[in-house]
mmCIF file of the N, C-alpha and C atoms, coordinates in Angstrom:
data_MODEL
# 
_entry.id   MODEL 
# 
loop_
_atom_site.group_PDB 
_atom_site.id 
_atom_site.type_symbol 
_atom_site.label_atom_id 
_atom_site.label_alt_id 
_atom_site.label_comp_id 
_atom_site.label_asym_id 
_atom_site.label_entity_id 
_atom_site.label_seq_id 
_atom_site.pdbx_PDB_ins_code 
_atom_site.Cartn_x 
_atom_site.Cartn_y 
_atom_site.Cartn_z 
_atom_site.occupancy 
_atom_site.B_iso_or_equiv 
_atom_site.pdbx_formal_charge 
_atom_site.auth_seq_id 
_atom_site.auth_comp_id 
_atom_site.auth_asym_id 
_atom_site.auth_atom_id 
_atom_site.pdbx_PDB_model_num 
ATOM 1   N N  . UNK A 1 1  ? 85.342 114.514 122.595 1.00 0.00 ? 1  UNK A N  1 
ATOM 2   C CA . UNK A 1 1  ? 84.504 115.026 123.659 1.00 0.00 ? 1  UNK A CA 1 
ATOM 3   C C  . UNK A 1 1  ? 84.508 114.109 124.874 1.00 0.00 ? 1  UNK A C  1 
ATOM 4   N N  . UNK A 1 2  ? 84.806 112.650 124.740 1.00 0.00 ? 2  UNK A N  1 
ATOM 5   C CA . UNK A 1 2  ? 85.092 111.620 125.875 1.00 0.00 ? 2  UNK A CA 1 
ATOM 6   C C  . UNK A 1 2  ? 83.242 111.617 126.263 1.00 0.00 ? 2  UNK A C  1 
ATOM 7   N N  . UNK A 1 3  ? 82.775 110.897 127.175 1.00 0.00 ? 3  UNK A N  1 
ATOM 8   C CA . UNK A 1 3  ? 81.783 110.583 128.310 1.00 0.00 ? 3  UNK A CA 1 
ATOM 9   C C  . UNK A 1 3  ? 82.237 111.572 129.604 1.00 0.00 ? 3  UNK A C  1 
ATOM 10  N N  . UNK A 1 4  ? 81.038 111.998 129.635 1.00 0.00 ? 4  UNK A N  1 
ATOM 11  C CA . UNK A 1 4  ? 81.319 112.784 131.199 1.00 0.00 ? 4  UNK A CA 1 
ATOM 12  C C  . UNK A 1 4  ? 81.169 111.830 131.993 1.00 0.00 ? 4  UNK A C  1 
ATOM 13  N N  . UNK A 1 5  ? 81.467 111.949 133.320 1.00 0.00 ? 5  UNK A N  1 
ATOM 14  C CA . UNK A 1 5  ? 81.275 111.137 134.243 1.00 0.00 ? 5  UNK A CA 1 
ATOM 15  C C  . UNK A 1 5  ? 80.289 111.213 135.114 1.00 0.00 ? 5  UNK A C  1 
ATOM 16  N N  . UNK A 1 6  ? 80.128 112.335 135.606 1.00 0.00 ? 6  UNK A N  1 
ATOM 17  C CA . UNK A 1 6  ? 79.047 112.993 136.770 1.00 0.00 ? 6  UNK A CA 1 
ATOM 18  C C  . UNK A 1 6  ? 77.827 113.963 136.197 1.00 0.00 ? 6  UNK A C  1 
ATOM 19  N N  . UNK A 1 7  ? 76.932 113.820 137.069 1.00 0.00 ? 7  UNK A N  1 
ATOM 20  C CA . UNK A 1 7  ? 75.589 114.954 136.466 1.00 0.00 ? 7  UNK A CA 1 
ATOM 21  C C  . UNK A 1 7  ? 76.288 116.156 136.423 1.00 0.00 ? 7  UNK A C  1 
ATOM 22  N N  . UNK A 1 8  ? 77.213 116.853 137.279 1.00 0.00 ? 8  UNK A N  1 
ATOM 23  C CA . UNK A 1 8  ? 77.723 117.953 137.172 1.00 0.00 ? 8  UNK A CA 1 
ATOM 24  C C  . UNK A 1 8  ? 78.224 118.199 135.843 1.00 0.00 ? 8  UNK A C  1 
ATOM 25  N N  . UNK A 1 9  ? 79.080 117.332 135.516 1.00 0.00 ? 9  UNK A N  1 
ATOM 26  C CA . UNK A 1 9  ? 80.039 117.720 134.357 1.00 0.00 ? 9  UNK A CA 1 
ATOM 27  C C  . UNK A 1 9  ? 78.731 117.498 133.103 1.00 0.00 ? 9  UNK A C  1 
ATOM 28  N N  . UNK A 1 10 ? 78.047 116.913 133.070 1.00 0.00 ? 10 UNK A N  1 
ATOM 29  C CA . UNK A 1 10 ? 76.879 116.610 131.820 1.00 0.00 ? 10 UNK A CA 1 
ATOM 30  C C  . UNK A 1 10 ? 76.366 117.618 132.149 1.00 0.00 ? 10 UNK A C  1 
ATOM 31  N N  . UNK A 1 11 ? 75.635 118.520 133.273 1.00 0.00 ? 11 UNK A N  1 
ATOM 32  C CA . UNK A 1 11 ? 74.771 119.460 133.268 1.00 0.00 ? 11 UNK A CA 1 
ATOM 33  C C  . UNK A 1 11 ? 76.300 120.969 133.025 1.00 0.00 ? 11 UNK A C  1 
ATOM 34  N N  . UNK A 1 12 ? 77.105 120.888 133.125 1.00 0.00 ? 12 UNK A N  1 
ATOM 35  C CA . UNK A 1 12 ? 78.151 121.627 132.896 1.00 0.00 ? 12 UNK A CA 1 
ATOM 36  C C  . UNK A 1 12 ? 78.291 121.934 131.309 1.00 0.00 ? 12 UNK A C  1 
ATOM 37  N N  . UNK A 1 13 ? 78.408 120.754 130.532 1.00 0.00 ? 13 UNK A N  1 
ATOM 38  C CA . UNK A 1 13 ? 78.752 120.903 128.899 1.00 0.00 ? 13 UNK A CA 1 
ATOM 39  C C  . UNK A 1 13 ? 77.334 120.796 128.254 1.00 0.00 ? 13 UNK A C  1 
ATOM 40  N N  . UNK A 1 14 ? 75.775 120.635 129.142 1.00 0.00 ? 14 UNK A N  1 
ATOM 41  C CA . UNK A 1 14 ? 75.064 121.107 128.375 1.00 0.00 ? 14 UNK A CA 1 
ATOM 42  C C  . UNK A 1 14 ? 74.400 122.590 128.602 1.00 0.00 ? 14 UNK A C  1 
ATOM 43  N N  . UNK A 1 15 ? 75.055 122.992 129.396 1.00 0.00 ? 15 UNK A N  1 
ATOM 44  C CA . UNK A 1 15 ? 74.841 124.218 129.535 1.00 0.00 ? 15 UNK A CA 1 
ATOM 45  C C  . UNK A 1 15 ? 75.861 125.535 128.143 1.00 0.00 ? 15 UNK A C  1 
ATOM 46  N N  . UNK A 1 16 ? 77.383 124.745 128.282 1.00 0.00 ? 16 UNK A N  1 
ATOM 47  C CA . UNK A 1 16 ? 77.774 125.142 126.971 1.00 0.00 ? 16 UNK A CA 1 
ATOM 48  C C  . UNK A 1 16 ? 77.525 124.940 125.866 1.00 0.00 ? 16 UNK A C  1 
ATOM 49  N N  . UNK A 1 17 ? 76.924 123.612 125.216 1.00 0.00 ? 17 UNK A N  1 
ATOM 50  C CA . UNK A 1 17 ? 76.305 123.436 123.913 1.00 0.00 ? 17 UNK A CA 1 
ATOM 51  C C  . UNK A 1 17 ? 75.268 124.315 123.876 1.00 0.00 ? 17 UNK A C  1 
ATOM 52  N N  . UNK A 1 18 ? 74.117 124.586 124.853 1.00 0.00 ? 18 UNK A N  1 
ATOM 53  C CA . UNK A 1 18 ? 73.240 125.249 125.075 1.00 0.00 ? 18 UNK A CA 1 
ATOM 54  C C  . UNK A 1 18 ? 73.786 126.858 124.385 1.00 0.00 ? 18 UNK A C  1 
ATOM 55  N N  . UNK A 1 19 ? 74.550 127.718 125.178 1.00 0.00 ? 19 UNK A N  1 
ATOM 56  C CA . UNK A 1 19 ? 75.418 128.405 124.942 1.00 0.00 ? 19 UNK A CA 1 
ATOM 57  C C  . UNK A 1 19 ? 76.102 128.698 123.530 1.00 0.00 ? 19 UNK A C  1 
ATOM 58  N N  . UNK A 1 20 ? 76.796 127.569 123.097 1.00 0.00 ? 20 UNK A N  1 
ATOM 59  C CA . UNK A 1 20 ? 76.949 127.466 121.658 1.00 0.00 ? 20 UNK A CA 1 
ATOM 60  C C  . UNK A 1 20 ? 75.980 127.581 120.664 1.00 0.00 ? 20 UNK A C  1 
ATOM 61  N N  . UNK A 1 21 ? 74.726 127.200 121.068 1.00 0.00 ? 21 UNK A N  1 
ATOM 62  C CA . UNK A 1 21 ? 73.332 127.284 120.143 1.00 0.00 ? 21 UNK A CA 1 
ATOM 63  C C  . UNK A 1 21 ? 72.913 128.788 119.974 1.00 0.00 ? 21 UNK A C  1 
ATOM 64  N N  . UNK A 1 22 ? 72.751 129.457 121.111 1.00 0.00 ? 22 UNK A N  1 
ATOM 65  C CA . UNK A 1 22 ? 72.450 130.712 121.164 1.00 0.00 ? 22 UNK A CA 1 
ATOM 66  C C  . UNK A 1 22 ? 73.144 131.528 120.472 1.00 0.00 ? 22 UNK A C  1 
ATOM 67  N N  . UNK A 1 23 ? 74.675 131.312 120.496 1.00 0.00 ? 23 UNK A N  1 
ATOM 68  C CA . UNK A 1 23 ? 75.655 132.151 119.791 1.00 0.00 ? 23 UNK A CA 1 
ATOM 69  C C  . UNK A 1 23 ? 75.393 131.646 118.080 1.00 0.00 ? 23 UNK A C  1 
ATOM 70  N N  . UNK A 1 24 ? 75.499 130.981 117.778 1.00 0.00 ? 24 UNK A N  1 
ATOM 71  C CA . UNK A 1 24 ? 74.910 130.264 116.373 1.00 0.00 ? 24 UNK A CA 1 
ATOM 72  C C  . UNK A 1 24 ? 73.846 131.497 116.037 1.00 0.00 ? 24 UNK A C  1 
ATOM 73  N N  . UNK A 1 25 ? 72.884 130.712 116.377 1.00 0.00 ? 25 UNK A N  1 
ATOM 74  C CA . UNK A 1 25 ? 71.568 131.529 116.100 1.00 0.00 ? 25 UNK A CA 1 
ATOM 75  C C  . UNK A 1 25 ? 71.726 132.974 115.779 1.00 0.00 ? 25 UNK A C  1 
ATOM 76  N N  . UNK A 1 26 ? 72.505 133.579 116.772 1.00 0.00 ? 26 UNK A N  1 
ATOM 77  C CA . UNK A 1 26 ? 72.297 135.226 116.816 1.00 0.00 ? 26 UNK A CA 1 
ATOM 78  C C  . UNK A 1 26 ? 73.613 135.169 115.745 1.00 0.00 ? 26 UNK A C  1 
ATOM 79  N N  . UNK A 1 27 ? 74.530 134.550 114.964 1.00 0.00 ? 27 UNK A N  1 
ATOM 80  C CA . UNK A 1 27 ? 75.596 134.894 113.930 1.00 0.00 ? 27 UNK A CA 1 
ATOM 81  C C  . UNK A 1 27 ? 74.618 134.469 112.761 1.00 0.00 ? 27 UNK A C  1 
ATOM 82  N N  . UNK A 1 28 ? 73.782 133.623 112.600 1.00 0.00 ? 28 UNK A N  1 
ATOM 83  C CA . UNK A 1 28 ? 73.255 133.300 111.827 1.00 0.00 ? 28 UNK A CA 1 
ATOM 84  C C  . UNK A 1 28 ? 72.422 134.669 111.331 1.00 0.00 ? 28 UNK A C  1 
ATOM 85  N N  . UNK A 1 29 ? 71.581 135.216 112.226 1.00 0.00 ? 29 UNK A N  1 
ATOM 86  C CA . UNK A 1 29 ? 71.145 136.584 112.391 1.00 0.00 ? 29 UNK A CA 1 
ATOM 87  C C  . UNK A 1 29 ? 71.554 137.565 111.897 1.00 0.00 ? 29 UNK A C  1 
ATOM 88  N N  . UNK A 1 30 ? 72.756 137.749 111.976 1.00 0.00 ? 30 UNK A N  1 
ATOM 89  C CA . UNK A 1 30 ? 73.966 138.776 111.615 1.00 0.00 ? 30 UNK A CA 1 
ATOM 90  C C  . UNK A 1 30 ? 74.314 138.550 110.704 1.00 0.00 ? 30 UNK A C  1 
ATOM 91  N N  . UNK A 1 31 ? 74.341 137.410 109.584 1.00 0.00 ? 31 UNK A N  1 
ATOM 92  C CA . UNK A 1 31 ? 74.994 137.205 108.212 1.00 0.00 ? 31 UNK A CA 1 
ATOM 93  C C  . UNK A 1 31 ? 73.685 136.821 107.386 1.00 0.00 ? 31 UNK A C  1 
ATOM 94  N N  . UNK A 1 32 ? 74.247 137.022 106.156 1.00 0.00 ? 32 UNK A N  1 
ATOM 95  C CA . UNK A 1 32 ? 73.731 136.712 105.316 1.00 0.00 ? 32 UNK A CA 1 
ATOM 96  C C  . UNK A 1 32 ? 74.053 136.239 104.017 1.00 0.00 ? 32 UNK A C  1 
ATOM 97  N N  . UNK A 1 33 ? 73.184 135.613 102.720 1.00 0.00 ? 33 UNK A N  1 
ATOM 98  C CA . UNK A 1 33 ? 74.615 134.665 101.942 1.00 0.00 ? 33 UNK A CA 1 
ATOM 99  C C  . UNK A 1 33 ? 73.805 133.280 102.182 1.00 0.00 ? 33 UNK A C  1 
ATOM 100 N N  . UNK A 1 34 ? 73.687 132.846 101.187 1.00 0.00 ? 34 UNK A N  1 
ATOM 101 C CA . UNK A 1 34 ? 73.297 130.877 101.729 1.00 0.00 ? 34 UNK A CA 1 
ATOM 102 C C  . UNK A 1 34 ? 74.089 130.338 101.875 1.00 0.00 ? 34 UNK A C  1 
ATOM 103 N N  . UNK A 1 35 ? 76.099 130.756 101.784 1.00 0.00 ? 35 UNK A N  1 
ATOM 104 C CA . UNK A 1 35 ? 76.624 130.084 102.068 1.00 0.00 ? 35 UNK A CA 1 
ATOM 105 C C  . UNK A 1 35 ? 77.146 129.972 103.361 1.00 0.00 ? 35 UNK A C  1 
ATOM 106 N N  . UNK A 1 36 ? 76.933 130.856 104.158 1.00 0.00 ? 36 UNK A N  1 
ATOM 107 C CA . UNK A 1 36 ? 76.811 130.910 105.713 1.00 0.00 ? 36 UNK A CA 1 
ATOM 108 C C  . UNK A 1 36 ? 75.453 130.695 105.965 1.00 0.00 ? 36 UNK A C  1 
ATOM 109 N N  . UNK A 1 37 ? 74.449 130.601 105.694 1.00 0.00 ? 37 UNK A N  1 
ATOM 110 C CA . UNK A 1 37 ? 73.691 130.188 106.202 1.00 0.00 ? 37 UNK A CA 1 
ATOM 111 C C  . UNK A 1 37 ? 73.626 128.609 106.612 1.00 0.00 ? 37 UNK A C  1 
ATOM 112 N N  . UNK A 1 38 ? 74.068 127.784 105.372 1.00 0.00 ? 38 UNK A N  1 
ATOM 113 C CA . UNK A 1 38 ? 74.161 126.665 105.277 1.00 0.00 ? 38 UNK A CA 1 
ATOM 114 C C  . UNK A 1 38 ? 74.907 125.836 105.919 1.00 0.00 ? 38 UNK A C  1 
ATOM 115 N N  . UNK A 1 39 ? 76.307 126.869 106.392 1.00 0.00 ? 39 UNK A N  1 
ATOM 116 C CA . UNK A 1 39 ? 77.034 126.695 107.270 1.00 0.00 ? 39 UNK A CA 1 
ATOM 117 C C  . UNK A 1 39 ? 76.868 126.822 108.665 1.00 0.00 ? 39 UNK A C  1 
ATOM 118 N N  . UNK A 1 40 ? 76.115 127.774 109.114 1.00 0.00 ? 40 UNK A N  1 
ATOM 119 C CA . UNK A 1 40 ? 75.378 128.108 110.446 1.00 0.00 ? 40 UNK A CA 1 
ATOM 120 C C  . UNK A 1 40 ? 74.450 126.706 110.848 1.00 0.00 ? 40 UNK A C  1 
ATOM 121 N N  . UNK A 1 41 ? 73.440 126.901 109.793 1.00 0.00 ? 41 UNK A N  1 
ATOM 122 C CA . UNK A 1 41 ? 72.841 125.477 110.032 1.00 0.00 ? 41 UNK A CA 1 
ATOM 123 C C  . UNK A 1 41 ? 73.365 123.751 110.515 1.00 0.00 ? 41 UNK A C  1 
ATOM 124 N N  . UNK A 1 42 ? 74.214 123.708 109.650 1.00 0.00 ? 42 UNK A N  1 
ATOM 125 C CA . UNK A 1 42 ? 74.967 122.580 109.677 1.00 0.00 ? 42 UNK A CA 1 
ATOM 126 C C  . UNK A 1 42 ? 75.817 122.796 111.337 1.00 0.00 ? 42 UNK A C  1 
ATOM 127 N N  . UNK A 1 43 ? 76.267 123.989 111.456 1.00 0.00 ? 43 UNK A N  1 
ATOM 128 C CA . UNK A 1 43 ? 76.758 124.078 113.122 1.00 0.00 ? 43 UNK A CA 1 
ATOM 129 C C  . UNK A 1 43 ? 75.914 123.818 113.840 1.00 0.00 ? 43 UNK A C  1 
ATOM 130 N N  . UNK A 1 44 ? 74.494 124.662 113.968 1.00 0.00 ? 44 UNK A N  1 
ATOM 131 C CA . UNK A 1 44 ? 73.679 124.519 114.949 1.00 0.00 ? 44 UNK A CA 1 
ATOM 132 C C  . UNK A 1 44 ? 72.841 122.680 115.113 1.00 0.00 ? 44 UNK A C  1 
ATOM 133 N N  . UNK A 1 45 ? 72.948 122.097 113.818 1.00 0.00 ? 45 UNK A N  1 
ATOM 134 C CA . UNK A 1 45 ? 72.552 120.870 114.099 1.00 0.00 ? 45 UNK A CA 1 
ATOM 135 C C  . UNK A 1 45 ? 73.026 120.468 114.564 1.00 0.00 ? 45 UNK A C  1 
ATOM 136 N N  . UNK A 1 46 ? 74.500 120.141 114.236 1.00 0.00 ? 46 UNK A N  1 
ATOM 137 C CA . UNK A 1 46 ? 75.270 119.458 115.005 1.00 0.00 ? 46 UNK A CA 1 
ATOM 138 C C  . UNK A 1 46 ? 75.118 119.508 116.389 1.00 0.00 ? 46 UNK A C  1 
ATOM 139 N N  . UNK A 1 47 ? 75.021 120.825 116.741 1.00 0.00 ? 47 UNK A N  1 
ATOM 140 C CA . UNK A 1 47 ? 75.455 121.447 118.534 1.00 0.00 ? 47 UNK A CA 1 
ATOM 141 C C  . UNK A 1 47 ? 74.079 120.726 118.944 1.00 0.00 ? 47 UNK A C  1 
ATOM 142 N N  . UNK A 1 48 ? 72.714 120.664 118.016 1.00 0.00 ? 48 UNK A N  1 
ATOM 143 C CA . UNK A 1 48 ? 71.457 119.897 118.673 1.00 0.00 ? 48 UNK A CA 1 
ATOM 144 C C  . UNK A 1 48 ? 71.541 118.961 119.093 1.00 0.00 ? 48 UNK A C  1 
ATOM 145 N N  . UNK A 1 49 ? 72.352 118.317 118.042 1.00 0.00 ? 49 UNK A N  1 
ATOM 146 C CA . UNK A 1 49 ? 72.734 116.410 118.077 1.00 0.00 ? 49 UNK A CA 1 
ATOM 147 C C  . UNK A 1 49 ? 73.477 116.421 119.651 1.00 0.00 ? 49 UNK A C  1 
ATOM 148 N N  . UNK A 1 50 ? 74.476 117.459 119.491 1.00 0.00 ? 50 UNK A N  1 
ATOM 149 C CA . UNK A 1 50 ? 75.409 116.682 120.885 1.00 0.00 ? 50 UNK A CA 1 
ATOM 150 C C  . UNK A 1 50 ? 74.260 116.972 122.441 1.00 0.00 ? 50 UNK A C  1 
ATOM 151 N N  . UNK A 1 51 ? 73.816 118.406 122.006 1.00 0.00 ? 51 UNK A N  1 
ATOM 152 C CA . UNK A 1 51 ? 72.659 118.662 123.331 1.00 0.00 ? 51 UNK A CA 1 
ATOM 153 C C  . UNK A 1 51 ? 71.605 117.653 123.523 1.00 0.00 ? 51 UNK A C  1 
ATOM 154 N N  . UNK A 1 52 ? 71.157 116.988 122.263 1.00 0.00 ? 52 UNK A N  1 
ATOM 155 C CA . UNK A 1 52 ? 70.538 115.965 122.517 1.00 0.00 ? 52 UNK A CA 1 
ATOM 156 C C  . UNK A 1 52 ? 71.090 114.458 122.919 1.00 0.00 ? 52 UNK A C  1 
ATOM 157 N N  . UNK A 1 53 ? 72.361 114.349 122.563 1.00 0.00 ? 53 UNK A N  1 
ATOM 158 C CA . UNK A 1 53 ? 72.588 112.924 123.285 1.00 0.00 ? 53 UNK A CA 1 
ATOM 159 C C  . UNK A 1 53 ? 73.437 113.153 124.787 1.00 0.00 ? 53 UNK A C  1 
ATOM 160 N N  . UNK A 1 54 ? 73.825 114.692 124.979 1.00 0.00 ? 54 UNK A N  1 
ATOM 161 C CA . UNK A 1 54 ? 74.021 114.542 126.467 1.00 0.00 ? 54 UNK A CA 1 
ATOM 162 C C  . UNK A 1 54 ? 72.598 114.876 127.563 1.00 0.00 ? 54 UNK A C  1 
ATOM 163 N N  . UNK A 1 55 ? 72.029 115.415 127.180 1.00 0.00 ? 55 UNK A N  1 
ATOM 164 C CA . UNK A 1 55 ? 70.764 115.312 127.729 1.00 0.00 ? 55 UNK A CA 1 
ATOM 165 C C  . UNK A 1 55 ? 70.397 113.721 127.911 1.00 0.00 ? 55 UNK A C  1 
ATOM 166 N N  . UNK A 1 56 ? 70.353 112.787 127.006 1.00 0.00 ? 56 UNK A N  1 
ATOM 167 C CA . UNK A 1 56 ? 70.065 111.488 127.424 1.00 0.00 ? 56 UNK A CA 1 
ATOM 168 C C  . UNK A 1 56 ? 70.897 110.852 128.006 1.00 0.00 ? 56 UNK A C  1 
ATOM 169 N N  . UNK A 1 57 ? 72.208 111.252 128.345 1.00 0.00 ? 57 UNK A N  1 
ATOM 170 C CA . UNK A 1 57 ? 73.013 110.744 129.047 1.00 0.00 ? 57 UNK A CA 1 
ATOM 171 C C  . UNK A 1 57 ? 72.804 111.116 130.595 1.00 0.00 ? 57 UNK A C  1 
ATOM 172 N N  . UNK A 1 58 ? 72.546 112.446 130.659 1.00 0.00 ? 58 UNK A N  1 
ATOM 173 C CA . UNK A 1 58 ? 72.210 112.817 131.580 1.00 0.00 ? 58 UNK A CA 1 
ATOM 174 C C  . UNK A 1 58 ? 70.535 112.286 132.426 1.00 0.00 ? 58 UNK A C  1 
ATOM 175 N N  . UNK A 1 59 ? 69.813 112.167 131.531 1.00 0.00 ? 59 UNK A N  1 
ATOM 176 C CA . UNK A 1 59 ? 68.157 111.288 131.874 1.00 0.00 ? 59 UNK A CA 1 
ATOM 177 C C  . UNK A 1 59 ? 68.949 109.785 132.606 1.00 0.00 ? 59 UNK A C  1 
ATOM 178 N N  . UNK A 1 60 ? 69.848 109.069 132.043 1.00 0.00 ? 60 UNK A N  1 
ATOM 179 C CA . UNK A 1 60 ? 70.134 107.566 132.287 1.00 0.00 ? 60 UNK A CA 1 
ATOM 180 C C  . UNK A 1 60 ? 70.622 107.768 133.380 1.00 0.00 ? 60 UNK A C  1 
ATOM 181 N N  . UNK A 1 61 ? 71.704 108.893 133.373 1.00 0.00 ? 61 UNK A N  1 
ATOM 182 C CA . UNK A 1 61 ? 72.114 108.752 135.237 1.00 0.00 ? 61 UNK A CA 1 
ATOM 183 C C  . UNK A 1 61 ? 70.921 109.199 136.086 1.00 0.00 ? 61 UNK A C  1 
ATOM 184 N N  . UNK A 1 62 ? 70.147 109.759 135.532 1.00 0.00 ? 62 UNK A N  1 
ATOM 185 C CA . UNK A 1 62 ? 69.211 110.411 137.045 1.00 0.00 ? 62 UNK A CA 1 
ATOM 186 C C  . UNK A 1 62 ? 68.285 109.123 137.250 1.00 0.00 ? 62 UNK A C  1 
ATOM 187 N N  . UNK A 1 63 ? 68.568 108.271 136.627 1.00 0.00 ? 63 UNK A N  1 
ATOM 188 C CA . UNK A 1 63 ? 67.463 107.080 136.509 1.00 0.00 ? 63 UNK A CA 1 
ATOM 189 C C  . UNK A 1 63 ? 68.516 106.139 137.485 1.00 0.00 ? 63 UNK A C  1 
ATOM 190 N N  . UNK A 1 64 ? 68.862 106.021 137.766 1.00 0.00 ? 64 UNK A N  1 
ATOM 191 C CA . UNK A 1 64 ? 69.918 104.943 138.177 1.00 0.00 ? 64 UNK A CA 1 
ATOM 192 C C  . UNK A 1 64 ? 69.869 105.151 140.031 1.00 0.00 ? 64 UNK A C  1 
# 
C-alpha cells in the first residue's frame, strides 16, 4: 500500500477503504453460512484497521 504523501491522496484511499467497507457490509448481507460470514468479517476488520491508520496519518499531516 506504500505511505501516501499528500492529504489528497490519504483523503483519496480513505474514501476507497471507506467504499470497500460499505461493499463488505452489504455482501455480508447477501450471504449467508458462518463461513462467509467469518470471512466477511475478517475483510471488513481489516479494511477498519487500514481506515483507521490512514485517518491518523491523515490527523498528523493536518497538524503540521
Amino acid at each position: 500500500n506504500g505511505n501516501p504523501r499528500s492529504r489528497s491522496e490519504l483523503e483519496e484511499r480513505i474514501a476507497i477503504v471507506r467504499e470497500n467497507i460499505r461493499q463488505l457490509i452489504e455482501q455480508a448481507a447477501a450471504y449467508s453460512g458462518a463461513e462467509d460470514e467469518d470471512r466477511n468479517a475478517d475483510r471488513i476488520a481489516q479494511q477498519t484497521e487500514e481506515l483507521d491508520r490512514l485517518i491518523k496519518q491523515r490527523d498528523a499531516l493536518l497538524k503540521k
